[in-house]
C-alpha positions as CSV (number, residue, x, y, z in Angstrom):
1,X,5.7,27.6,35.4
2,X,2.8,28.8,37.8
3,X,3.6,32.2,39.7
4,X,3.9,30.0,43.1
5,X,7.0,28.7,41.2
6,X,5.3,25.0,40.4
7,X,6.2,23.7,36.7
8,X,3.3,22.5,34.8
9,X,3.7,19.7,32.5
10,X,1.9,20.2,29.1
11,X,-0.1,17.4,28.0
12,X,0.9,17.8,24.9
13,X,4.8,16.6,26.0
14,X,3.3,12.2,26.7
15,X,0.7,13.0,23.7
16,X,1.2,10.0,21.0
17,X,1.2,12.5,17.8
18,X,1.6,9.6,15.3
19,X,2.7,12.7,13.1
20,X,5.0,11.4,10.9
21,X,4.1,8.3,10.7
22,X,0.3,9.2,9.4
23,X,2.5,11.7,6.4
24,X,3.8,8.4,5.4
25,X,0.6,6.7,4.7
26,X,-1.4,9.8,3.4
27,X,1.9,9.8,0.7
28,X,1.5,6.2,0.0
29,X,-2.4,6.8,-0.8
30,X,-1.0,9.8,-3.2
31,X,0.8,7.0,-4.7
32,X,-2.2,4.9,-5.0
33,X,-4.1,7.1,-6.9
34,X,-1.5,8.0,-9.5
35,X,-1.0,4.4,-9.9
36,X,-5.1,4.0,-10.3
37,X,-5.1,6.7,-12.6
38,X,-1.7,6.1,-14.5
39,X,-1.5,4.9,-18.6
40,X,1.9,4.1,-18.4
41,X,3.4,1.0,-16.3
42,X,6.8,2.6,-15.7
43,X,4.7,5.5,-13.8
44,X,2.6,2.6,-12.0
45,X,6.3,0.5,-10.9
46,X,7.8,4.1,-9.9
47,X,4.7,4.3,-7.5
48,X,4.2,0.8,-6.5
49,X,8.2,1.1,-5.3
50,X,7.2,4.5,-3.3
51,X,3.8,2.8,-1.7
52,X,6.0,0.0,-0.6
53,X,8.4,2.3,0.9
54,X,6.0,4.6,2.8
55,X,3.7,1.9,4.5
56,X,7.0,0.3,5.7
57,X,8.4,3.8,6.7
58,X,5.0,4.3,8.5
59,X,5.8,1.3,11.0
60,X,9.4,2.4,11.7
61,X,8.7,5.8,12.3
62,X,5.7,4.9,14.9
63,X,8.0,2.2,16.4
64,X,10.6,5.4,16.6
65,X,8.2,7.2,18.2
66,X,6.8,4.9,20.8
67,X,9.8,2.8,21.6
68,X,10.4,5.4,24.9
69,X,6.6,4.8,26.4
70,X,6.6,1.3,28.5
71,X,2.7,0.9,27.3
72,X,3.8,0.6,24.3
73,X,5.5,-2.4,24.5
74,X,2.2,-4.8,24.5
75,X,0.7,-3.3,21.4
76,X,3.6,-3.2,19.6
77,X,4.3,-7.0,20.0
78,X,0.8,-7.5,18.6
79,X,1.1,-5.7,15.6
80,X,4.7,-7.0,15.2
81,X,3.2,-10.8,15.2
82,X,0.6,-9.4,12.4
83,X,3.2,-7.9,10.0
84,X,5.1,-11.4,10.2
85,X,2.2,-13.8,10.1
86,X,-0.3,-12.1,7.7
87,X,0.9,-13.2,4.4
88,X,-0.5,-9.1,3.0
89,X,1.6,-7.6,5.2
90,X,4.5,-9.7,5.1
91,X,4.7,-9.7,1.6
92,X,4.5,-5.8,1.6
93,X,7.3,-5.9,3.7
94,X,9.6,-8.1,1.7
95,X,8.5,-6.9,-1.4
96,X,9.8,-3.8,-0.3
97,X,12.9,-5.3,0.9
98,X,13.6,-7.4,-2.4
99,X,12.9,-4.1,-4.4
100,X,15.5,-1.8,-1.8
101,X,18.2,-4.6,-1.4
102,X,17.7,-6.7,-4.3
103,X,17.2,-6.8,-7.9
104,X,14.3,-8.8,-7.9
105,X,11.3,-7.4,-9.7
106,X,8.0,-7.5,-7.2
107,X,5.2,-6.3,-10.1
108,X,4.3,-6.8,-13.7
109,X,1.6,-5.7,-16.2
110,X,-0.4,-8.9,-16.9
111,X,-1.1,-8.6,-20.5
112,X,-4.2,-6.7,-20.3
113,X,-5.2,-3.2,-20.5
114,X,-8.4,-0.8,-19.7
115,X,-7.6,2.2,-22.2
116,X,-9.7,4.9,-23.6
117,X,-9.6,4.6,-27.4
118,X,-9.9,8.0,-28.6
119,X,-12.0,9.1,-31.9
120,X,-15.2,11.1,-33.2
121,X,-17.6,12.1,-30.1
122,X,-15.0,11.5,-27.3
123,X,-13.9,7.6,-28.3
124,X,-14.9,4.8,-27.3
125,X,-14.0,2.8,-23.8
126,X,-12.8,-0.4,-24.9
127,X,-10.6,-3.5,-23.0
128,X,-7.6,-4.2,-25.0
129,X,-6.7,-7.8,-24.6
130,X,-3.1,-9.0,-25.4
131,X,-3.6,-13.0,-26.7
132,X,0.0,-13.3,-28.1
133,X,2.1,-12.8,-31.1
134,X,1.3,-9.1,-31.1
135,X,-2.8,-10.2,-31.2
136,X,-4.7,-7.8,-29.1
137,X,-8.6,-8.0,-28.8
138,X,-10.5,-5.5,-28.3
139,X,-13.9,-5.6,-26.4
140,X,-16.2,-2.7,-26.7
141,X,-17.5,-2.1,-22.5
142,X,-21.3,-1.6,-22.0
143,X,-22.4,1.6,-19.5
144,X,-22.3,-1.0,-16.5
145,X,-18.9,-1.7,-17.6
146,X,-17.6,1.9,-18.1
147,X,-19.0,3.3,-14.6
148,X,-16.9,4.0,-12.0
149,X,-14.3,2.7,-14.2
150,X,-10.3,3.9,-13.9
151,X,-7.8,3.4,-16.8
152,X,-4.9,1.6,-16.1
153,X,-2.6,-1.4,-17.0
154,X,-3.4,-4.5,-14.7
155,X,-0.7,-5.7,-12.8
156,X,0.3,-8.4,-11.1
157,X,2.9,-8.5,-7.5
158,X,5.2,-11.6,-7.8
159,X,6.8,-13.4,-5.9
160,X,9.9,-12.4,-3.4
161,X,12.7,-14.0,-1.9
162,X,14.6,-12.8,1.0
163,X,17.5,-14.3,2.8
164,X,16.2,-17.9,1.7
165,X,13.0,-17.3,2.2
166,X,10.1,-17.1,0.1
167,X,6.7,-15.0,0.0
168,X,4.6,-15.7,-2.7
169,X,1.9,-13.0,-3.7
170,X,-0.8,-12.6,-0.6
171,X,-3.7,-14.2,-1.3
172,X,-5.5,-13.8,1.9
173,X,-5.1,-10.9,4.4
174,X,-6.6,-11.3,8.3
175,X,-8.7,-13.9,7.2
176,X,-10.4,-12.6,4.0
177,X,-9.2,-13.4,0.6
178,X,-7.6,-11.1,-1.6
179,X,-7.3,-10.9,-5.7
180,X,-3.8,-10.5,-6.9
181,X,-4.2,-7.0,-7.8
182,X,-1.7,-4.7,-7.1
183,X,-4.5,-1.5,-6.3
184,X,-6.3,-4.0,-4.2
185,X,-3.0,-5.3,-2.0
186,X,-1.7,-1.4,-1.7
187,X,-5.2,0.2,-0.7
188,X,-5.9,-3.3,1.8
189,X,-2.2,-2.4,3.7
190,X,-2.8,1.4,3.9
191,X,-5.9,0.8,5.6
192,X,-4.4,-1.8,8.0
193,X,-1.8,0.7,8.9
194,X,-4.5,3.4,9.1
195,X,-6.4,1.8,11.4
196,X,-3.5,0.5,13.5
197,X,-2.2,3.9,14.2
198,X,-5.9,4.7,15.7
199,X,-5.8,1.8,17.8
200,X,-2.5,2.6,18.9
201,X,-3.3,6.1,19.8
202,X,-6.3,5.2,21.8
203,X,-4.6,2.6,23.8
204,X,-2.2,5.0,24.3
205,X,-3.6,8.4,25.9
C-alpha cells in the first residue's frame, strides 16, 4: 500500500514460477545419473520407477499451477495432444501408470553388460556378453571404445498395457527415431518437459 492509501499489486503475485514443477525434473535427472552410473539393476529399476514418477509429477504440478490463468488454457491443450500422441511421451506416461497401478514390469537388463574388470594396473575395461547357458564373452574395448564411456547394465523398457490398451516401447519421439534404451528414452522426456516449461513461461508473462 502507497501512502495515498492505493494498493500495489506485486508482480510477483500473476508470475508463472513453474517452481515445483522444475524440482520434479531436476530430481528425475538425479535419477538419471545414478541409473547411468549404477552396477546393479535393482538400483537402475528403483530409479527408472522414480524418473517415471517425477516427469509425470512435473506435468500435474504445472497443470496445478496454471489451471487458474485463462491463457493457459491454449498451451495446455497443445502439450496435452503431445503427451497422448507422441508414442515417447505416452509410453512414459503409462509406463508409469502400469508400474503405480499394476504389476506389470516396464524395464529389463538385456543380457549385456559394460563392467570394469578389476586386476593389476587398475583392470581392464572389458564388455561382458551373456550368450546363454551361463556363457559370457568377454570383449576387451580399444581407447575409442573406453572414452566417455559409463558402466552400467543395458536395459530395455517393455511393453505396457493400460485399461485395454497397449503401448509398445517408443521408437520415435516428435519425429526422430529413438533406440530402445532406457538412458536415452529418460534423458529425451526430461528435455521435452524442460523445454516445455520454458515455453510455457514465456507465453505466459
Amino acid at each position: 500500500m502507497t501512502g495515498t492509501g492505493v494498493v500495489v499489486r506485486s508482480n510477483l503475485i500473476d508470475a508463472v514460477m513453474l517452481t515445483q514443477a522444475r524440482r520434479e525434473l531436476d530430481v528425475a535427472h538425479s535419477a538419471l545419473e545414478k541409473m547411468a552410473g549404477a552396477h546393479d539393476y535393482n538400483e537402475i529399476e528403483l530409479q527408472w520407477e522414480n524418473l517415471l514418477s517425477r516427469v509425470e509429477r512435473c506435468w500435474e504440478k504445472t497443470v496445478l499451477e496454471l489451471t487458474p490463468k485463462p491463457k493457459f488454457g491454449g498451451i495446455r491443450s497443445k502439450y496435452e495432444g503431445l503427451r497422448k500422441t507422441d508414442p515417447l511421451l505416452a509410453y512414459l506416461k503409462q509406463a508409469r501408470n502400469a508400474n503405480e497401478h499394476s504389476l506389470q514390469i516396464v524395464l529389463r537388463a538385456d543380457g549385456s553388460r559394460i563392467a570394469k574388470l578389476e586386476g593389476e594396473g587398475g583392470g581392464e575395461l572389458v564388455q561382458i556378453l551373456h550368450i546363454g547357458n551361463n556363457v559370457f564373452r568377454i570383449i576387451p574395448l580399444n581407447d575409442a571404445a573406453r572414452k566417455g564411456l559409463k558402466f552400467y547394465p543395458r536395459c530395455k523398457v517393455l511393453q505396457v498395457e493400460n485399461r485395454g490398451a497397449k503401448f509398445p516401447e517408443p521408437k520415435t519421439h516428435l519425429g526422430q527415431n529413438v533406440p530402445n534404451d532406457f538412458l536415452i528414452i529418460g534423458e529425451l522426456g526430461i528435455e521435452f518437459y524442460r523445454k516445455a516449461l520454458d515455453d510455457i513461461q514465456a507465453n505466459l508473462k
